[in-house]
NUFINU-550077 format. One record per residue (C-alpha): x, y, z; residue in three letters. Coordinates in steps of 0.001 Angstrom, whole numbers, padded with zeros to 6 digits, always signed. Example, Ala and Ser with C-alpha at 12.3 -4.5 7.8 and 13.67 -1.06 7.14 Angstrom:
NUFINU-550077
+012300-004500+007800ALA/+013670-001060+007140SER/
//
This chain:
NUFINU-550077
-015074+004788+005682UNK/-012595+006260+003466UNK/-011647+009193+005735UNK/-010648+005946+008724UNK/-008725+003731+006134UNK/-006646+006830+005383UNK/-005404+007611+009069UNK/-002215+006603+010827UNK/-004449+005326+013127UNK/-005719+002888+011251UNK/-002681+000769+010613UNK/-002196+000923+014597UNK/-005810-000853+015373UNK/-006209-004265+016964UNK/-006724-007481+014784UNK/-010591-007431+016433UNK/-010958-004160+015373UNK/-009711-004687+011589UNK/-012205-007413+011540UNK/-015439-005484+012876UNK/-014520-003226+010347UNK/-013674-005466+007101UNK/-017206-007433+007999UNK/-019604-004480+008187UNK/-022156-004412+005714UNK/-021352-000690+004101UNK/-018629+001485+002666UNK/-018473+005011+002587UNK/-016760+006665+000151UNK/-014347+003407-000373UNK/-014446+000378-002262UNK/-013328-003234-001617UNK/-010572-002804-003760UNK/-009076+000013-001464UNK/-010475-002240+001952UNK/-008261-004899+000677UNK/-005156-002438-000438UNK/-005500-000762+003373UNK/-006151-003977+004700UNK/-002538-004924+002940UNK/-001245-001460+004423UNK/-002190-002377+008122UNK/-000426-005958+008136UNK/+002742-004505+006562UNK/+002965-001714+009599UNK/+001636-004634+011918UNK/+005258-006713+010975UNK/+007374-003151+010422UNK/+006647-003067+014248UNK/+007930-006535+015175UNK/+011129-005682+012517UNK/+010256-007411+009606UNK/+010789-004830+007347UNK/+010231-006719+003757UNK/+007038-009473+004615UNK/+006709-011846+002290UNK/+002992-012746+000920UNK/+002672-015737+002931UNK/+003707-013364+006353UNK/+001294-010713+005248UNK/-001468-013407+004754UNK/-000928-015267+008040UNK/-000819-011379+009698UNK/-004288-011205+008121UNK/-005762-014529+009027UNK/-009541-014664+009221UNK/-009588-010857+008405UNK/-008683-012047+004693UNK/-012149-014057+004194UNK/-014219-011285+005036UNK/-012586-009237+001807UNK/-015572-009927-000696UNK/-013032-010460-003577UNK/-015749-011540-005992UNK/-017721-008571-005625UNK/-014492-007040-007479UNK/-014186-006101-010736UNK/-012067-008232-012908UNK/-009925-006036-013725UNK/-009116-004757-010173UNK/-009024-008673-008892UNK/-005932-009031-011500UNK/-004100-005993-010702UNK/-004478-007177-007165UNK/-003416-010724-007303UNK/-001815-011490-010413UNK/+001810-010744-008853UNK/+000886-011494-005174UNK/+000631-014525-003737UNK/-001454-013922-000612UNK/-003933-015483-002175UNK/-003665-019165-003151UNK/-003841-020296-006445UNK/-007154-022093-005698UNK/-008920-019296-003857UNK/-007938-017149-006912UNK/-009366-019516-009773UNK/-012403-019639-007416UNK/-012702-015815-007726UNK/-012220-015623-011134UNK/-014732-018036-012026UNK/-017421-016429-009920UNK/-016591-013226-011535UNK/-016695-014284-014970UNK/-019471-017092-014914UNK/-021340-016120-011681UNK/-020674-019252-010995UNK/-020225-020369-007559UNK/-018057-022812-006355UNK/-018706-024832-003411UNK/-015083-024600-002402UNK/-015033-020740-003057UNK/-014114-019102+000766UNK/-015384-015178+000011UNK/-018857-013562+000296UNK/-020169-012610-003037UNK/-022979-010015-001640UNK/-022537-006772-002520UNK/-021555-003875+000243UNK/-023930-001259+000314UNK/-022274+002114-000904UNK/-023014+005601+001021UNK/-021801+008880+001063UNK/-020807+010002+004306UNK/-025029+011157+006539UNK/-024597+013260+009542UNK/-028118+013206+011391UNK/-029417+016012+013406UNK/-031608+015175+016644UNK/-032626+019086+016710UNK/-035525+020927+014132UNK/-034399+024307+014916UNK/-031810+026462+016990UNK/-031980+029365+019653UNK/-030310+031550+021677UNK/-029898+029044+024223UNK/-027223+030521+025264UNK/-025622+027141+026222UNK/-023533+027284+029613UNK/-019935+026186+028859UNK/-019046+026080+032586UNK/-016460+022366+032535UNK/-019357+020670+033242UNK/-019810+017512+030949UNK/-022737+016593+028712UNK/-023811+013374+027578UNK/-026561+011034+025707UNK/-027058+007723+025081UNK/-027065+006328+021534UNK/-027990+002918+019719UNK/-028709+002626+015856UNK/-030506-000512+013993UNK/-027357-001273+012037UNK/-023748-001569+012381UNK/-022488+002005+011556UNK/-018973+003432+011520UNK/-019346+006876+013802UNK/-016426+009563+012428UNK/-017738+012714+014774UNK/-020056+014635+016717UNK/-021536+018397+015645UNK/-021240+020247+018383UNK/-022966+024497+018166UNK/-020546+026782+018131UNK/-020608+030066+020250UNK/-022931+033458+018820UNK/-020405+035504+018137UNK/-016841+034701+016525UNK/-014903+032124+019449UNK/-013048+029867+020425UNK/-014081+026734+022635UNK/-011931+023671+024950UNK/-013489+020873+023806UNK/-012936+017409+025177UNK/-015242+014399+023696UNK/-015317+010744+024211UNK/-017293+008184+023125UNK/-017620+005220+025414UNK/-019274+001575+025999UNK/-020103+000655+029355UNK/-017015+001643+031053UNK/-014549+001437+027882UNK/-013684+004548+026251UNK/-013380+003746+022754UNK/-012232+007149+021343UNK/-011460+010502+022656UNK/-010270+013888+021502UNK/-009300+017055+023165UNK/-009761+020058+020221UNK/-010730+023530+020158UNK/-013500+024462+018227UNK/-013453+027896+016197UNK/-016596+029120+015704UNK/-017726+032252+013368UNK/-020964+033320+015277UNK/-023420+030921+012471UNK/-026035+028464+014139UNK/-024879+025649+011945UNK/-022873+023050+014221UNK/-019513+022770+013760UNK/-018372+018800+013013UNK/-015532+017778+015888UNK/-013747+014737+014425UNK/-012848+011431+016902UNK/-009346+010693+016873UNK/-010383+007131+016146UNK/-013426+006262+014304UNK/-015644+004477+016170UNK/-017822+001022+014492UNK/-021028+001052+016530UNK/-022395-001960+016578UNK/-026492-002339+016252UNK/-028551-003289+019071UNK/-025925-001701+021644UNK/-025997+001151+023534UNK/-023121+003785+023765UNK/-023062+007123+025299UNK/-021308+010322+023665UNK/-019801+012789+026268UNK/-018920+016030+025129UNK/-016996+018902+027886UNK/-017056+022536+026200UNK/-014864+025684+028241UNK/-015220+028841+026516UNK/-018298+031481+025731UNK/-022311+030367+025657UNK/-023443+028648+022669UNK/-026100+028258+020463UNK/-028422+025518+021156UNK/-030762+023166+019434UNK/-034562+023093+020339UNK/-037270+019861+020190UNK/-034813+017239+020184UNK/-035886+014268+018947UNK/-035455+010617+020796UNK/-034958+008433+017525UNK/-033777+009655+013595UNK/-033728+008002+010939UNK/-031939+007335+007756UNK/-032806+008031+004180UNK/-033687+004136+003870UNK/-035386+003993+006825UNK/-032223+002562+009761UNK/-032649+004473+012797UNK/-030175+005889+015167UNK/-031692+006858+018715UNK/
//
């Protein structure tokens, strides 16, 4: 999560799209503190573009609108909370004395508008669907490859390992990511390879957030020398607490 809060990108997304991503349920390598600072980042660039170059608070919050209630601001240390909001005033004076007292007493007021459940924090999982590799010697003849993926939860997908050639090389690659009909990132790379069987992470342009329950396919074109390839691929994997992706 931190690596797509960080990107140009990022401050270019759709108001939809900040909001699937400010309600999922975990954080990788972030915090709420820095979803709320980026969050912050994003409506700035959103008014930049319309030539408000200075936004005041009350801009920036209405730029924000429902995105700003799914920012778990009690979750927050109290420290962070009053670095955040003591000299801003996107935040009401109610909401705030809401937050504080939920932070300080665990007390929960019935007018208090933010989620107090925790995220759940990760570190960054790649899963493999393959238990070994061979010398497949994987055709890389323009022709495109694809599967079909759906996971348990609401994940945020960053990239695709793709196996690299057998020998030191250099690949076309062109990868999209797609539901339905919608393409919802794409990237055309090359991927330098040193001859090792370990596959070789291509990056999306734009992070995708896969929603649970829904299926999305993965499409991956490769020009350049035969590849490695994996062997007894697997139809489902699972994570260390027990989410599956298939």
């Amino acid at each position: 999560m931190h690596r797509v809060l960080k990107t140009d990108e990022f401050l270019h997304i759709s108001h939809d799209a900040l909001e699937e991503i400010v309600s999922l349920e975990f954080l990788v390598y972030s915090s709420e503190r820095l979803l709320y600072e980026n969050c912050m980042k994003w409506a700035r660039q959103q008014l930049r573009e319309t030539g408000n170059e200075f936004p005041s608070d009350e801009e920036i919050r209405n730029k924000l609108g429902s995105v700003l209630y799914k920012i778990r601001f009690p979750t927050m240390p109290l420290e962070d909370f009053a670095e955040l909001t003591a000299q801003s005033a996107v935040l009401t004076a109610e909401e705030k004395h809401d937050v504080y007292v939920y932070i300080a007493l665990a007390n929960q007021l019935e007018t208090l508008k933010f989620g107090t459940q925790r995220r759940q924090m990760e570190d960054a999982v790649g899963l493999s669907r393959f238990n070994k590799t061979f010398h497949g010697q994987w055709n890389c003849d323009g022709q495109t490859d694809a599967i079909s993926i759906q996971t348990t939860v609401d994940i945020v997908l960053t990239g695709v390992g793709l196996y690299g050639g057998m020998e030191a090389s250099t690949h076309d690659i062109t990868l999209k990511v797609c539901n339905g009909n919608d393409v919802l990132s794409k990237v055309e790379t090359k991927m330098v390879s040193n001859g090792s069987q370990n596959p070789i992470k291509i990056e999306l342009q734009n992070s995708v957030c896969v929603h649970a329950n829904t299926m999305y396919t993965v499409a991956a074109l490769i020009k350049g020398p035969k590849t490695w390839a994996g062997e007894g691929g697997k139809s489902a994997c699972e994570f260390r607490d027990g989410r599956t992706a298939g």
